[in-house]
PDB file with SEQRES, HELIX, SHEET and CRYST1 records, atoms N, CA, C and O in Angstrom:
SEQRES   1 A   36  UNK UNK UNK UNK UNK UNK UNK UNK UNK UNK UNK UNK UNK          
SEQRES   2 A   36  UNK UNK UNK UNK UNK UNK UNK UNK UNK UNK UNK UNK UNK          
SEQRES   3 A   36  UNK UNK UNK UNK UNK UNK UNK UNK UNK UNK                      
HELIX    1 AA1 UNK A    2  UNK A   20  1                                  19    
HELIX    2 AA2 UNK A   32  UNK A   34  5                                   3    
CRYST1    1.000    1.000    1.000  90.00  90.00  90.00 P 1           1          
ATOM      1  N   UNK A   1      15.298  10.989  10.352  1.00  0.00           N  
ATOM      2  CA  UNK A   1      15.250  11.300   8.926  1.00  0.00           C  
ATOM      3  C   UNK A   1      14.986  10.035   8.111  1.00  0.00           C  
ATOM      4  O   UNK A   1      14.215  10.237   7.172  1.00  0.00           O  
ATOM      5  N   UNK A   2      15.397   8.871   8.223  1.00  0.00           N  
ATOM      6  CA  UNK A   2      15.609   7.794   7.779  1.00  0.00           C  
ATOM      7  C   UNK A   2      13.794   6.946   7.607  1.00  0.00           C  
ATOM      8  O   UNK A   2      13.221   6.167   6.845  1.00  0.00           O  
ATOM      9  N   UNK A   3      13.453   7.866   9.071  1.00  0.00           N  
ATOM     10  CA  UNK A   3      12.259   7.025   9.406  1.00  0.00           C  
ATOM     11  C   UNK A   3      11.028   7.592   8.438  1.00  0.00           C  
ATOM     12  O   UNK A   3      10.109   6.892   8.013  1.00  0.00           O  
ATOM     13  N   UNK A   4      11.212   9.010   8.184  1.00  0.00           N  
ATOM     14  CA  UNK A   4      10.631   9.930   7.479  1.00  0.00           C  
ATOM     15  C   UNK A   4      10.540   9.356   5.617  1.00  0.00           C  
ATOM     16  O   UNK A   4       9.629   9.436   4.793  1.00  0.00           O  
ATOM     17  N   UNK A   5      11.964   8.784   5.539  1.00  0.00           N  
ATOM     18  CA  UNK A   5      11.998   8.496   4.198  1.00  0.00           C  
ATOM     19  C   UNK A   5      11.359   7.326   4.020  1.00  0.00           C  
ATOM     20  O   UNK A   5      10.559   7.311   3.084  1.00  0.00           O  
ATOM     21  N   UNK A   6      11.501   6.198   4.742  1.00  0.00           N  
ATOM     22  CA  UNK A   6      11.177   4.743   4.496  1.00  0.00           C  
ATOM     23  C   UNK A   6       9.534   4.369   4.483  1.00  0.00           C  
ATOM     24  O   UNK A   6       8.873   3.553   3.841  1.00  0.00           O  
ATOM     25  N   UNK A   7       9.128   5.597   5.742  1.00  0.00           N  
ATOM     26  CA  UNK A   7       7.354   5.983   5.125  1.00  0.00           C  
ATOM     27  C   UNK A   7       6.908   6.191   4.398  1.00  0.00           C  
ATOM     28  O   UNK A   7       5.846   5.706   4.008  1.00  0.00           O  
ATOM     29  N   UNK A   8       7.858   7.393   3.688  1.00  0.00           N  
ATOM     30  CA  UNK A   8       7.508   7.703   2.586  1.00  0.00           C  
ATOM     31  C   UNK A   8       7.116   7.011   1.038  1.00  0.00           C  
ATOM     32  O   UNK A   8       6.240   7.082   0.175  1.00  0.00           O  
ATOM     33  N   UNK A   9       8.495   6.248   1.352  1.00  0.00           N  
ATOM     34  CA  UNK A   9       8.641   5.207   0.464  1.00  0.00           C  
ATOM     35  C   UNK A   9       7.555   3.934   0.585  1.00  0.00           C  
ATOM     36  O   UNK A   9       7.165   3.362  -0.433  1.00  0.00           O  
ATOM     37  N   UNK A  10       7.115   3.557   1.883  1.00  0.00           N  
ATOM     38  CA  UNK A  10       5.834   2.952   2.213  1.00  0.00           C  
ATOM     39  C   UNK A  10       4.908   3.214   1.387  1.00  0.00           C  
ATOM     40  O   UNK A  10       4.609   2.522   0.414  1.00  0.00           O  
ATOM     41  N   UNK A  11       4.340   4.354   1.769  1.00  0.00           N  
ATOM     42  CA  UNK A  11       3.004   4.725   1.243  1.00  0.00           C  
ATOM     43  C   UNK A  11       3.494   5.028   0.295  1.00  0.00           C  
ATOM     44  O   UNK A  11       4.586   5.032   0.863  1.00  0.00           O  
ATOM     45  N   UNK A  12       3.800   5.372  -0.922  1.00  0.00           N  
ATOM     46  CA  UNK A  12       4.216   5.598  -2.050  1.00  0.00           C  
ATOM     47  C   UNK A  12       3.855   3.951  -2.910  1.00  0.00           C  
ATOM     48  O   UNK A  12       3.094   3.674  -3.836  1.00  0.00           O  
ATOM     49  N   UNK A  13       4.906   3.029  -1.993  1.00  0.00           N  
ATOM     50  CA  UNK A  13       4.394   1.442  -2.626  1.00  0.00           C  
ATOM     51  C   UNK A  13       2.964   1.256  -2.600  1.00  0.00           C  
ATOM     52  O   UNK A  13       2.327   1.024  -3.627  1.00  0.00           O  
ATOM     53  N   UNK A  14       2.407   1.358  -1.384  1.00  0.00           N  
ATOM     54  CA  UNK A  14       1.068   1.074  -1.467  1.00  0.00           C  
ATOM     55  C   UNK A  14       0.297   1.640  -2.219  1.00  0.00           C  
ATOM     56  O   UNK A  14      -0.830   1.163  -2.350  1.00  0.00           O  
ATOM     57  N   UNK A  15       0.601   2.608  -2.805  1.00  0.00           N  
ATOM     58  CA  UNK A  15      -0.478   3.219  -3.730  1.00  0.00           C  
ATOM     59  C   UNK A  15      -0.144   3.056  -5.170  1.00  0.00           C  
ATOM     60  O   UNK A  15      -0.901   3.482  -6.042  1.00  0.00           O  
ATOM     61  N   UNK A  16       1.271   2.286  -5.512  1.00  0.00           N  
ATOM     62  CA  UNK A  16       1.355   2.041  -6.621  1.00  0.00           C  
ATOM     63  C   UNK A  16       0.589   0.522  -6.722  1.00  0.00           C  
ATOM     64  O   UNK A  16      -0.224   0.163  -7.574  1.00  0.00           O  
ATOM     65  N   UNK A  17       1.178  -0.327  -5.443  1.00  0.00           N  
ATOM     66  CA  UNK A  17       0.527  -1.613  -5.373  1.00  0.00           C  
ATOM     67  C   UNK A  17      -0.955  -1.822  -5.717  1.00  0.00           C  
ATOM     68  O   UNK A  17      -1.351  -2.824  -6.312  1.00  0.00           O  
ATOM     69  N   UNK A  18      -1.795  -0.767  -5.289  1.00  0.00           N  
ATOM     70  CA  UNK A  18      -3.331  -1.041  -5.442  1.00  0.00           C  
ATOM     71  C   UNK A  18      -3.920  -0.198  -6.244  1.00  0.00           C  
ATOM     72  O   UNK A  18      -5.113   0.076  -6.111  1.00  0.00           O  
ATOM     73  N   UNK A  19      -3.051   0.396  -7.317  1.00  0.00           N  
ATOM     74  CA  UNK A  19      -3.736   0.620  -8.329  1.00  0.00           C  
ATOM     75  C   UNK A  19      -3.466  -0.581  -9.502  1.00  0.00           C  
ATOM     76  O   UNK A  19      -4.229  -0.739 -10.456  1.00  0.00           O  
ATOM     77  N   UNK A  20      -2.439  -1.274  -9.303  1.00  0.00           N  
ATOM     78  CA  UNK A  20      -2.068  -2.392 -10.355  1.00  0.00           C  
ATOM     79  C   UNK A  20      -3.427  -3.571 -10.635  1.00  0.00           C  
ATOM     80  O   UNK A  20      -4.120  -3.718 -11.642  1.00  0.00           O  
ATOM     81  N   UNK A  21      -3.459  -4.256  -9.392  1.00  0.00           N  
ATOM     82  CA  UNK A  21      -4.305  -5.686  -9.207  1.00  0.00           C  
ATOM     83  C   UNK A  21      -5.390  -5.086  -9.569  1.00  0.00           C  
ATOM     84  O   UNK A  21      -6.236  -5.403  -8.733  1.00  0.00           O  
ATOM     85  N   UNK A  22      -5.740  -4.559 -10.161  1.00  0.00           N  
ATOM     86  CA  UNK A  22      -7.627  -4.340 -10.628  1.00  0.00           C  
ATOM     87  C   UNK A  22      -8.390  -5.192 -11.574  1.00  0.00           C  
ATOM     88  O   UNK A  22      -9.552  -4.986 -11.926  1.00  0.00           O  
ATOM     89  N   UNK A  23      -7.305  -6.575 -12.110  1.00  0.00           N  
ATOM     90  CA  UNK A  23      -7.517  -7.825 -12.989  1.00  0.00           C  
ATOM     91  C   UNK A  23      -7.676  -9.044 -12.131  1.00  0.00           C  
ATOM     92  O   UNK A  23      -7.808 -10.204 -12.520  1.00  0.00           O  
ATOM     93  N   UNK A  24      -7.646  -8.626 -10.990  1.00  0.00           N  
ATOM     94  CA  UNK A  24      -7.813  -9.885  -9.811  1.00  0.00           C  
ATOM     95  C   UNK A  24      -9.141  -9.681  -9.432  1.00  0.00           C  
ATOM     96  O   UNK A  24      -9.312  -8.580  -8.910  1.00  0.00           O  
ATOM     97  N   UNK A  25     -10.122 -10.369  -9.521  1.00  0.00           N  
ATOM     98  CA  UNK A  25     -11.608 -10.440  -9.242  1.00  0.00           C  
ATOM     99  C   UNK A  25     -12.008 -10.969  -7.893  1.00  0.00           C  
ATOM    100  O   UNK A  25     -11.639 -12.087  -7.536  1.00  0.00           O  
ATOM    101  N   UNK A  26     -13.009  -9.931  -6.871  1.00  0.00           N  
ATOM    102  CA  UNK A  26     -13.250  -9.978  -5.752  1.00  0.00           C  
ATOM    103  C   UNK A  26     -11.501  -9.989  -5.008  1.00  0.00           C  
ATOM    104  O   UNK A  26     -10.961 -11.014  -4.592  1.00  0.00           O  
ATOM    105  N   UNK A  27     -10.963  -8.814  -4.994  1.00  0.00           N  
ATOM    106  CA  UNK A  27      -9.380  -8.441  -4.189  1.00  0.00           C  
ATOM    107  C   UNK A  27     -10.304  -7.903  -2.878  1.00  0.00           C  
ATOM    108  O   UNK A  27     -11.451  -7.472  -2.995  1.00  0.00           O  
ATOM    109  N   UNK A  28      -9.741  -7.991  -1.914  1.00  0.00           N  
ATOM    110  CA  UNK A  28     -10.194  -7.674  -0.511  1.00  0.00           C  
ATOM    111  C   UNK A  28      -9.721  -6.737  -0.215  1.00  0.00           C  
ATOM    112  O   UNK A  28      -8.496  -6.845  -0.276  1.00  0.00           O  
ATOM    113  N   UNK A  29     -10.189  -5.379   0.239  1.00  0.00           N  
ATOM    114  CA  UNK A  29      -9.269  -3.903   0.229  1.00  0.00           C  
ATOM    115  C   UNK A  29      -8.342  -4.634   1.554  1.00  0.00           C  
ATOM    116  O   UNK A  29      -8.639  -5.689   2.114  1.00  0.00           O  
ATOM    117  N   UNK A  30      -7.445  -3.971   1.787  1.00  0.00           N  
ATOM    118  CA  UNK A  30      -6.455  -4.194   2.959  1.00  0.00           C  
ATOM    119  C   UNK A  30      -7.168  -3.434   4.178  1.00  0.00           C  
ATOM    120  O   UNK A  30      -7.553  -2.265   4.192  1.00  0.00           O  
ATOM    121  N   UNK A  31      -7.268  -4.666   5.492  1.00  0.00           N  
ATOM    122  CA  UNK A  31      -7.806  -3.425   6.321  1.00  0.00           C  
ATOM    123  C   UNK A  31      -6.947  -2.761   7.062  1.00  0.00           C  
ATOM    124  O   UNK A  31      -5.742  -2.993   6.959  1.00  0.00           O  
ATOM    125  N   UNK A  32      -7.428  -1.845   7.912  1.00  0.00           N  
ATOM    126  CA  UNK A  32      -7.015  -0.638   8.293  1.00  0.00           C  
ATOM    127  C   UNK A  32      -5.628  -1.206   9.458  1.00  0.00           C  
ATOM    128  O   UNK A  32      -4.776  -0.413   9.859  1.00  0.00           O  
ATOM    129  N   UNK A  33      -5.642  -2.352   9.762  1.00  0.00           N  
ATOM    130  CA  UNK A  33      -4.989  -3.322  10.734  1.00  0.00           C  
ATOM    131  C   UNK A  33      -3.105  -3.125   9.967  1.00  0.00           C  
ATOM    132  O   UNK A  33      -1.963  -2.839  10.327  1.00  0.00           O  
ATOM    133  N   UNK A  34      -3.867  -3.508   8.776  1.00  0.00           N  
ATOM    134  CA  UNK A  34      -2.636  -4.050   7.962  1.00  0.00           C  
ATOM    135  C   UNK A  34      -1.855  -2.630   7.400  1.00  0.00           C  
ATOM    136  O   UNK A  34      -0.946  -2.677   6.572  1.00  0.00           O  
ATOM    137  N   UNK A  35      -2.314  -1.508   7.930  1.00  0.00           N  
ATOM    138  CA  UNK A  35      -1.543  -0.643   7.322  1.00  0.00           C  
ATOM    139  C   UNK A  35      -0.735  -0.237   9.177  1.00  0.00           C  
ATOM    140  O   UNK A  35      -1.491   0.584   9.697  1.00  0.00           O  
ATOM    141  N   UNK A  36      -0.038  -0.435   9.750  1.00  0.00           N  
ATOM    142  CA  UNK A  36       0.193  -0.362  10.586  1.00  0.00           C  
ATOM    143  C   UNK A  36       1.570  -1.709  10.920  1.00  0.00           C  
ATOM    144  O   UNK A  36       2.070  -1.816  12.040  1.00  0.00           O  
TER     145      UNK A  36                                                      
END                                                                             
């Protein structure tokens, strides 16, 4: 259950995280490595 929530809470950050930085010029998307 715990593991279920803390994912959740994961991806939840990440999608608040990369809608913010859009004032940072040339940002490098995260690759697919780093979501793991």
């Amino acid at each position: 259950e715990n593991a279920v929530s803390i994912a959740g809470m994961v991806l939840t950050t990440n999608c608040l995280v990369a809608d913010i930085p859009e004032k940072r010029p040339a940002a490098a998307p995260p690759s697919p490595a780093e979501m793991y």
